[in-house]
Residue, then its C-alpha position, 0 to 999 in steps of 0.5 A: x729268316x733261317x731255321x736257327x740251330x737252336x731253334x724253339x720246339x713247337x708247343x701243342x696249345x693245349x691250353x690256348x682256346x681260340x675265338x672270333x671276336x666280331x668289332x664294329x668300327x664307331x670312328x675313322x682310325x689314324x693308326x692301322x688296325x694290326x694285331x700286335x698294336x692291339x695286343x699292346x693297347x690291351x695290356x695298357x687296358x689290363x693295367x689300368x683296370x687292375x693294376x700293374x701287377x696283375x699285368x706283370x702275372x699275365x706276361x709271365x712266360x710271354x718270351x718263353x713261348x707261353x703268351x696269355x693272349x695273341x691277337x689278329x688283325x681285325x679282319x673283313x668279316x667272313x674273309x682271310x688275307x691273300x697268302x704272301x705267295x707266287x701268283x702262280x702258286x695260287x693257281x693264277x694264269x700268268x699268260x695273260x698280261x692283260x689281267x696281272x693288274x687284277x689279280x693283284x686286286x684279288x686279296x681276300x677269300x671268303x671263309x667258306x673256301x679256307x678248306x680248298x688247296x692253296x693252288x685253287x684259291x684263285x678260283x675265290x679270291x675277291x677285291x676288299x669286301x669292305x667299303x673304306x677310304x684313306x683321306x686325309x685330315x688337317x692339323x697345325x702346330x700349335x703354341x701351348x703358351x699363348x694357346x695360338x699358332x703364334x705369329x710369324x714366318x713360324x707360327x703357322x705349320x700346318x701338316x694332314x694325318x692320313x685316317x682311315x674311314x669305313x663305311x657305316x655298318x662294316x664288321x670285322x672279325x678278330x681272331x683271339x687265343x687266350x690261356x685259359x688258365x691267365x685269361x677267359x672270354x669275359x676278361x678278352x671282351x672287356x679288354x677290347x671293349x676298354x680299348x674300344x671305347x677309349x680309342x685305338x691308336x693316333x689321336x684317340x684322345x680326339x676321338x679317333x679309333x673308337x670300335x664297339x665288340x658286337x659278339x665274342x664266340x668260340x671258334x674252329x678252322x675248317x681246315x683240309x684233313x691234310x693240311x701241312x701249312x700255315x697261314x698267318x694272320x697277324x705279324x709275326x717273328x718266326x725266327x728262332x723256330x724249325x722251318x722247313x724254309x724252302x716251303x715258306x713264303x713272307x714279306x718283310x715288315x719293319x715294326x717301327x713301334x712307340x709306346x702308348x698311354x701314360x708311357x707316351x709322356x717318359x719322353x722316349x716313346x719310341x721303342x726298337x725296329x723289330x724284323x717281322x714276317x707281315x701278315x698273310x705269312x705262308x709258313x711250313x713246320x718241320x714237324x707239323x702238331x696238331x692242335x697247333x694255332x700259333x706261330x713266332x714268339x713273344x720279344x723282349x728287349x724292344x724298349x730302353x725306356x721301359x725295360x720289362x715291355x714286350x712285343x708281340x711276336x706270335x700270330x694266330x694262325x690258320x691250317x691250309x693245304x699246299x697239294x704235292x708238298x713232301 
């Protein structure tokens, strides 16, 4: 992802308001949590509470660096993802071959220590602070003529669904940037709340992907008085903006996207691959703004079957410091 000779200015997001949303999972979920499939689920829910045009006002914009709201991925509460970096960067002693494999369990930092240089976070990171468990869940074909699984050497096909449990209680945290000028905290939480309640992702309408918004509050990084990177906390598509790219650090991630809701039923519910810098993106602008929360762009182009659909390509960020950069 090279910096682009005609690269996008970054904008202060003057009127970008962030907030900490804390969700309670209600139901094992077969889809990931990521944040640009429930920015995408939220856009249905906008739609279907008030209409497709209020939608069409609220994405006015959203490919010009001028998104009405960019969301996270839900987070272990009061923890950040591991940057996409060297171990040693990270400050991690590599001598020793005997701990490789558990440094690489060592993925999340707790909130309190976001202020300290990357290359001492090492010293914090922790295993996933969350109890939860990949098992998988039974399914068969089924005839919808004679609502059986038919007879025959091809009547019964039976497949698993791999789904993802957490454990009673558990509380993540989503990071959310809304316009204030299209969107305010109230329209934010019933957003969710709708997507919530109705099922986030694969197999929803069986119950799957059901989440409860506990709080929604403002929320302020405290960030190193020097910080001079960005971590992302969301997929994102950086290209196309300046970048001083021998600074920056991301793996690839490939968005294999598919339409939700009533979309589902146009017959072409799959949309375009999409080119993404994963979640936990280290990422250093040419000319650092402050009052910046926000990296990558909104894309356009990602369906042949429904023409104006966007993909969110924007992630919410945090400031981070990487000690003897120029």
């Amino acid at each position: 992802m090279r910096a682009s000779k005609n690269w996008i200015p970054l904008r202060v997001d003057r009127t970008m308001q962030l907030f900490q949303v804390t969700i309670e999972p209600q139901s094992p979920f077969a889809t990931p949590l990521r944040g640009d499939t429930l920015f995408g689920q939220c856009c249905w829910a906008l739609r279907n509470d008030r209409g497709s045009s209020v939608l069409e006002q609220a994405l006015e914009g959203y490919q010009q660096d001028a998104p009405f709201m960019v969301l996270s991925d839900p987070l272990p509460e009061g923890y950040l993802p591991r940057p996409s970096m060297p171990a040693a960067q990270l400050g991690f002693d590599l001598t020793d071959v005997s701990t490789r494999k558990a440094q690489k369990g060592l993925q999340w930092l707790p909130l309190a220590s976001q202020s300290e240089p990357l290359q001492h976070w090492s010293r914090h990171l922790q295993p996933d602070p969350v109890e939860r468990r990949q098992l998988p869940r039974g399914h068969n074909s089924l005839n919808r003529l004679t609502n059986t699984t038919s007879s025959g050497e091809q009547g019964f096909a039976p497949y698993s669904v791999s789904q993802e449990w957490f454990a009673p209680g558990t509380r993540l945290h989503v990071y959310a940037l809304i316009d204030g000028s299209r969107c305010d905290q109230t329209l934010l939480c019933s957003l969710l709340s709708s997507v919530g309640q109705w099922g986030y992702g694969r197999d929803a309408s069986s119950g799957r992907g059901r989440f409860a918004v506990l709080e929604c509050r403002e929320w302020e990084w405290q960030a190193h008085s020097h910080a001079n990177r960005w971590l992302t906390l969301a997929p994102c598509a950086p290209q196309g903006q300046r970048w001083l790219t021998q600074h920056c650090y991301y793996r690839r991630f490939v968005r294999y996207g598919r339409h939700g809701d009533r979309a589902v039923q146009t017959g072409r519910p799959f949309k375009n691959p999409v080119l993404m810098a994963d979640t936990g993106a280290v990422l250093a602008p040419a000319e650092w703004q402050i009052g910046r929360f926000l990296a990558g762009s909104g894309l356009g182009g990602v369906s042949a079957a429904m023409p104006g659909a966007v993909q969110q390509g924007y992630a919410p960020v945090v400031p981070v410091y990487v000690e003897d950069s120029p």
